[in-house]
PAKOLRO-27157 format. One record per residue (C-alpha): x, y, z; residue in one letter. Coordinates in steps of 0.1 Angstrom, whole numbers, padded with zeros to 4 digits, always signed. Each point is the difference from the previous one (the first is absolute). Layout:
// PAKOLRO-27157
XYZA/...
***
This chain:
// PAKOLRO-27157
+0192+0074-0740X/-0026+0016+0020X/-0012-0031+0023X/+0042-0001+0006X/+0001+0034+0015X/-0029-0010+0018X/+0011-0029+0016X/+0034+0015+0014X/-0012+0028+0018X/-0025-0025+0017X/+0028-0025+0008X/+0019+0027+0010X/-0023+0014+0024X/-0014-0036+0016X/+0035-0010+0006X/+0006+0027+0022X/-0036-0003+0016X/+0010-0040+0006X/+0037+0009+0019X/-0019+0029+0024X/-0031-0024+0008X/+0030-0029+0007X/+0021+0027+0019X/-0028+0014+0022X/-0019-0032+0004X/+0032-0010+0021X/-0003+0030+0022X/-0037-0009+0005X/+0004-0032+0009X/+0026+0013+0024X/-0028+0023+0016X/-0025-0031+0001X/+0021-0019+0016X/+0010+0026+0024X/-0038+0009+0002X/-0007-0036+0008X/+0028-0005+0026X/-0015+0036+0017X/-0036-0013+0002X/+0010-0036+0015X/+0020+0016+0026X/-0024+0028+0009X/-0023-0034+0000X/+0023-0015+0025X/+0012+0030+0024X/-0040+0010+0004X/-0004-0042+0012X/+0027+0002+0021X/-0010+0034+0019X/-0038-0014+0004X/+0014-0035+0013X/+0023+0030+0024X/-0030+0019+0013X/-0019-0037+0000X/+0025-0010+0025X/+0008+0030+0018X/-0033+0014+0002X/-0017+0015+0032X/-0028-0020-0001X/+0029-0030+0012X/+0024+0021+0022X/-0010+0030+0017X/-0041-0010-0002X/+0006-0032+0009X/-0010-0013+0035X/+0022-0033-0009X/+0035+0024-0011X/-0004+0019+0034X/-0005-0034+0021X/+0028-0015-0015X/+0022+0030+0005X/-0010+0002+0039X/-0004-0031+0009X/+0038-0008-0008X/+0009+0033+0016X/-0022-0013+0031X/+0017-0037-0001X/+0033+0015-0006X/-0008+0019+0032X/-0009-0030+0018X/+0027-0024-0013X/+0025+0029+0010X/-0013+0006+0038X/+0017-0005+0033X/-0003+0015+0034X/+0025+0022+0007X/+0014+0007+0034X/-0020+0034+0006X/-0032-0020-0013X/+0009-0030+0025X/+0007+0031+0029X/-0034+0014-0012X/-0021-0030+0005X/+0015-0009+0033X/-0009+0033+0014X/-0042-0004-0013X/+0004-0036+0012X/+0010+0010+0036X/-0024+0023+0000X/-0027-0025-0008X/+0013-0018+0027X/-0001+0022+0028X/-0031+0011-0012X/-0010-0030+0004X/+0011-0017+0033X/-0009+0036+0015X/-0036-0005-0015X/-0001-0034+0017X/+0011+0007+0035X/-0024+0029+0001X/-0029-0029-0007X/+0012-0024+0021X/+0006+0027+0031X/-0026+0020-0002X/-0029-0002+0029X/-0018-0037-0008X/-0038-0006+0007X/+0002-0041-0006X/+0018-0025+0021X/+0019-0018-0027X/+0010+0040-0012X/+0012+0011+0040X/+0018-0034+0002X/+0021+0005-0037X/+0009+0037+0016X/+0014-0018+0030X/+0018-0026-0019X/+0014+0026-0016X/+0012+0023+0019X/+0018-0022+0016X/+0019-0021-0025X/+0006+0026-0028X/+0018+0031-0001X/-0010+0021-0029X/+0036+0018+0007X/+0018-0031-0015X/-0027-0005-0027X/+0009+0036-0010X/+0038-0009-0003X/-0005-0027-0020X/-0016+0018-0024X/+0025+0008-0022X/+0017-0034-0002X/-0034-0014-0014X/-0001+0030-0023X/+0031-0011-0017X/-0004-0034+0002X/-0031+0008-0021X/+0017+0024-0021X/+0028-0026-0006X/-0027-0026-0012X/-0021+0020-0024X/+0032+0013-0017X/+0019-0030-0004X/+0010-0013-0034X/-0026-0027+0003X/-0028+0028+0011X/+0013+0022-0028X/+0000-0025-0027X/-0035-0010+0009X/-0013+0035+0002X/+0014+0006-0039X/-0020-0027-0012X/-0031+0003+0015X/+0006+0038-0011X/+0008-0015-0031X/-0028-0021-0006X/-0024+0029+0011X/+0012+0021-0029X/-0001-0026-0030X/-0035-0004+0012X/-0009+0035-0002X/+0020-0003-0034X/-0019-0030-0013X/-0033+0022+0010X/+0011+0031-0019X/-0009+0004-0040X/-0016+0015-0028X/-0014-0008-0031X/+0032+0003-0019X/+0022-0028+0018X/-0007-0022-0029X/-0005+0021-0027X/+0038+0016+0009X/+0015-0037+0003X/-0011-0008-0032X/+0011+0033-0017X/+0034-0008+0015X/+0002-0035-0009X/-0008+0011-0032X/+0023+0028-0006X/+0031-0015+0019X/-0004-0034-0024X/-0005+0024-0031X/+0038+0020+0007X/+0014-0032+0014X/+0005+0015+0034X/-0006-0011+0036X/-0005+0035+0022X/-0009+0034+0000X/+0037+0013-0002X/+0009-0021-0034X/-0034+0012-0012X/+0006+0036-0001X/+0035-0008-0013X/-0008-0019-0032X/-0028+0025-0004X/+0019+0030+0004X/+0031-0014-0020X/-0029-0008-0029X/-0008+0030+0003X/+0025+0018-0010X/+0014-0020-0025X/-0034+0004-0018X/+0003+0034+0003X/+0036+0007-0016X/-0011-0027-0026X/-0033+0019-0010X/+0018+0031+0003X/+0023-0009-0025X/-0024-0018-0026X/-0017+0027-0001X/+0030+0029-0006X/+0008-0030-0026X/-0036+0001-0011X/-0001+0038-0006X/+0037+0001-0017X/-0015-0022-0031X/-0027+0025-0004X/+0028+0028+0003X/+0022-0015-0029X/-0035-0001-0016X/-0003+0036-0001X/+0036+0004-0009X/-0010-0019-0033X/-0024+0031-0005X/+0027+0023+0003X/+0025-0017-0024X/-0025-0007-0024X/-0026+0022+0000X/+0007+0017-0039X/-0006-0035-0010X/-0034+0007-0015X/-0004-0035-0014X/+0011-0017+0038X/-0027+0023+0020X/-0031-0022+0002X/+0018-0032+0004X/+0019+0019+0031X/-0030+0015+0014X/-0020-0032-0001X/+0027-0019+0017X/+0004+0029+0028X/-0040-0004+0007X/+0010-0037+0011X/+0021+0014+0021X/-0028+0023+0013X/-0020-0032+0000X/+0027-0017+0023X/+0001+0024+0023X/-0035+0006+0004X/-0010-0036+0009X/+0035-0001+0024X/-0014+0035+0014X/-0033-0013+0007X/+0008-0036+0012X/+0030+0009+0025X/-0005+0015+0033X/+0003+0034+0002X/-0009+0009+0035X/+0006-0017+0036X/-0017+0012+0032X/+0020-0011+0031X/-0005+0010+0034X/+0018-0017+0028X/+0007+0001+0036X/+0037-0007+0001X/+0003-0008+0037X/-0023+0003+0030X/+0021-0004+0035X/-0010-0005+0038X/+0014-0008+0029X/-0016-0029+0023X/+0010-0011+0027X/+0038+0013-0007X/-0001-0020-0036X/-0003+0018-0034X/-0035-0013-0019X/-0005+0013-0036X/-0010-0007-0036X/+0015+0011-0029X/-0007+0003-0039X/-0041+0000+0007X/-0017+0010-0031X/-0029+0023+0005X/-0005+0010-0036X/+0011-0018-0030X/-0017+0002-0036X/+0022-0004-0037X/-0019+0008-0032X/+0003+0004-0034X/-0018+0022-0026X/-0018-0029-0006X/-0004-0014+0027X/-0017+0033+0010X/-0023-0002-0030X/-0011-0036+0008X/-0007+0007+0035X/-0020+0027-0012X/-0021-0022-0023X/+0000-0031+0023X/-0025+0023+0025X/-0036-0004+0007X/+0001+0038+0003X/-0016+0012-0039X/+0022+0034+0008X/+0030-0018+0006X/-0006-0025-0031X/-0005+0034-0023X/+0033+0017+0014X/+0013-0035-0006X/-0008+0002-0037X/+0008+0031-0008X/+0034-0003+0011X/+0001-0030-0020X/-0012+0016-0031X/+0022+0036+0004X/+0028-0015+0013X/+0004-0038-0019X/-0022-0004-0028X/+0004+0035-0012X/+0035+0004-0001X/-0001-0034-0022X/-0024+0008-0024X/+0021+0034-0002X/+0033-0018-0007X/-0016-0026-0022X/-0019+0026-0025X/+0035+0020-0001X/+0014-0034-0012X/-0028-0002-0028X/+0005+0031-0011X/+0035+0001-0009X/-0004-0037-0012X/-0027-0006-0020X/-0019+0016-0032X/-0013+0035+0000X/-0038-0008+0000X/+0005-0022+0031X/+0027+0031+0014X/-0024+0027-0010X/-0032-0014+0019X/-0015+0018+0026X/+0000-0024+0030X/+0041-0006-0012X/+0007+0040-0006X/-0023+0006+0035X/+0020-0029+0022X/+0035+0011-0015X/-0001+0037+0003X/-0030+0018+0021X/-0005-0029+0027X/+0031+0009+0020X/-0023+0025+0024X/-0020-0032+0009X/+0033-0018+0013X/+0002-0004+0034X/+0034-0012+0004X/+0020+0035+0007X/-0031+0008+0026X/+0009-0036+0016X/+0036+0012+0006X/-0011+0032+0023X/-0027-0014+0017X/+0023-0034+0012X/+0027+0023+0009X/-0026+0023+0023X/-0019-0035+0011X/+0040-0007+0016X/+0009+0035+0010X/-0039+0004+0018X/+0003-0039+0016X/+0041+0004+0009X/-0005+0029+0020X/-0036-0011+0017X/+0016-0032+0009X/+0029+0019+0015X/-0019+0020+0016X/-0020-0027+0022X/+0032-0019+0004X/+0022+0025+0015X/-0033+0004+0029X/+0008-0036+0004X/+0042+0009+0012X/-0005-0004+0035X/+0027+0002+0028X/-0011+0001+0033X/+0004-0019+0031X/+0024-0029-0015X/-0028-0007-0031X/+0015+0010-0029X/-0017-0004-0037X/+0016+0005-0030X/-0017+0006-0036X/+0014-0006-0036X/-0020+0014-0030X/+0015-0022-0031X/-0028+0011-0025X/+0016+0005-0032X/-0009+0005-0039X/+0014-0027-0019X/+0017-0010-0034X/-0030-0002-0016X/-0011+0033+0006X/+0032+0015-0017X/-0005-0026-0026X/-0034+0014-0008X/+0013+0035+0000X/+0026-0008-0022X/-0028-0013-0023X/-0016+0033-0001X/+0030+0016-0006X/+0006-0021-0028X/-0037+0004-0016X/+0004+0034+0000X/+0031+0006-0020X/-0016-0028-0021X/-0032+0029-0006X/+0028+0025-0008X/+0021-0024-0024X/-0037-0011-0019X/-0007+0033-0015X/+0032-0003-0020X/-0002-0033-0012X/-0009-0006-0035X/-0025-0034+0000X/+0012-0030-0022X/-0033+0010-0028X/+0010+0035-0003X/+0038-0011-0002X/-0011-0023-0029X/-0019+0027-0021X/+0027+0023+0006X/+0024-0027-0015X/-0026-0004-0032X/-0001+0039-0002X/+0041+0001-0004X/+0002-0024-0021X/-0026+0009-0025X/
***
């Protein structure tokens, strides 16, 4: 009669344990999946802006001797291809050429008049004076002045004169390059072939439009991600006078800690983006400009950070490395994973010291919370430095006109991350008033002695 009574409160209580594992183990594979679908897009947006600033860097446009001797030299052949004399240029040139021209003749009847010392020099004077009048020489002037004028700007005249101008300039062209004319064509080749586009317009397009779809779609997988951790808590709430249900919720809530964490860590939570949105002159009555060059661009993740940090030669940078990887990682883990002990298994492994130490008096070694503030100054202290040096880069004066853009930006990652210490907190609060699994056991043996 006594093994019977025992046997039906233990069926009665592991049947209930069974349907809330089953219930919130659908609600965390909602937030792994979410998680998942978070990381691989932060993954993906952070390629697709470092292919961007690849592409659009100033090292290839507004540094580059090629960019600028592309840009002019179709300005300069436009120019060329575009020119013909127009009446007041043809008036013009028939004025300098008639002055050439009596300058001329006058010049040579002052020679051949002058006083002459040798016989063949008296005898051209004579000849001279006596078969030419420099009277009709002088009204003839302007005749041969237009005939002139007539021949250089002919069609014929003109036509030649563009193409030896032409020529001229696409062998000053073919002369003019720097080191990044083949670096550049490959980096385009490769890009354009990877977003199955053929120019710099469709380019920025399909980036853009990726862009932002990645960013409503992260955006939601992660308000999707934080709503099955939200209807975890709500469990709490409805059934936390359920002594018997406590340590099989808590344990389940510290995977959703443990979800959160790794998503937190992994995703990016901070991009740096500084551009120069537009840079305008005027040359030669035509508008030259770039637009959309990247001067700054960096994405990274907690992690990413941490194995930066590590990766150095630097032994300073390799300790700040490591100690962000133990306060802010492994800590946290160990923290979560000794909580989950405790409650779980028997008191002597519960009661130990490195269990009772990990679960309860660790939490002022925990990083996490410090993380939060000092990623949210390292944003506040870069945003407004980089907005500072990009506003003295605003310039309109003279027809040049820049324009800046400061995109940088904390992302989904970061709030994920928050929410994770937000969530390991109330976790501290809600451990002091669960009753471990061992202790729940005696007290069922006291009750029903």
């Amino acid at each position: 009669m006594t093994t019977q009574q025992h046997t039906q409160p233990a069926k009665r209580s592991v049947l209930p344990n069974i349907l809330l594992i089953l219930g919130l183990s659908v609600l965390l594979f909602g937030e792994c999946w979410y998680g998942y679908k978070l990381h691989k897009l932060s993954a993906e947006q952070t390629q697709i802006k470092e292919d961007y600033n690849l592409s659009n860097n100033i090292t290839f446009g507004i540094f580059s001797v090629d960019e600028w001797r592309e840009r002019i030299a179709a300005l300069v052949n436009k120019q060329v291809s575009g020119f013909s004399f127009t009446k007041a240029q043809k008036k013009a040139m028939q004025k300098q050429v008639e002055t050439q021209l009596y300058t001329m003749v006058h010049k040579t009847v002052r020679d051949i008049t002058k006083p002459q010392k040798t016989f063949m020099g008296k005898l051209t004077k004579i000849g001279f004076k006596a078969m030419v009048k420099p009277e009709e020489i002088d009204a003839q002037v302007p005749s041969f002045a237009r005939t002139i004028v007539n021949k250089v700007t002919s069609p014929a005249s003109e036509r030649r004169l563009k193409r030896i101008a032409g020529s001229k300039i696409n062998e000053l062209v073919d002369q003019t390059y720097d080191s990044t004319n083949v670096a550049s064509y490959e980096v385009t080749k490769y890009l354009y072939k990877k977003y199955k586009v053929s120019d710099p317009l469709a380019y920025n397009k399909a980036i853009n439009n990726r862009l932002n779809v990645i960013k409503t779609e992260t955006m939601n997988a992660m308000y999707a991600m934080l709503g099955c951790v939200a209807a975890a808590l709500v469990f709490w709430l409805l059934m936390r006078k359920q002594v018997h249900l406590q340590a099989t919720l808590f344990v389940m809530s510290i995977l959703f800690a443990v979800v959160m964490l790794v998503v937190g860590t992994t995703a990016s939570i901070i991009d740096l983006d500084a551009r120069i949105k537009t840079l305008e002159f005027s040359l030669m009555g035509e508008k030259v400009g770039f637009i959309n060059q990247v001067l700054f661009f960096q994405s990274k993740s907690l992690w990413g950070v941490i194995t930066t940090l590590i990766s150095q030669a630097k032994p300073d940078a390799i300790v700040v490395g490591a100690l962000l990887l133990l306060f802010v990682v492994i800590l946290p883990l160990l923290r979560m994973i000794a909580r989950s002990i405790y409650l779980t298994c028997s008191a002597k492994i519960a009661d130990s010291k490195v269990i009772q130490y990990l679960a309860f008096h660790s939490g002022k070694w925990d990083m996490a919370d410090v993380m939060v503030v000092g990623i949210a100054m390292t944003y506040i202290g870069l945003n407004g430095i980089l907005k500072s040096q990009l506003s003295n880069l605003n310039i309109n004066a003279g027809g040049f006109v820049t324009t800046t853009v400061n995109n940088t930006s904390l992302q989904p990652g970061y709030y994920v991350f928050v929410a994770y210490v937000v969530f390991a907190f109330i976790l501290s609060y809600i451990l002091k008033g669960v009753t471990p699994s061992c202790r729940l056991n005696e007290i069922k043996e006291e009750s029903d002695e």
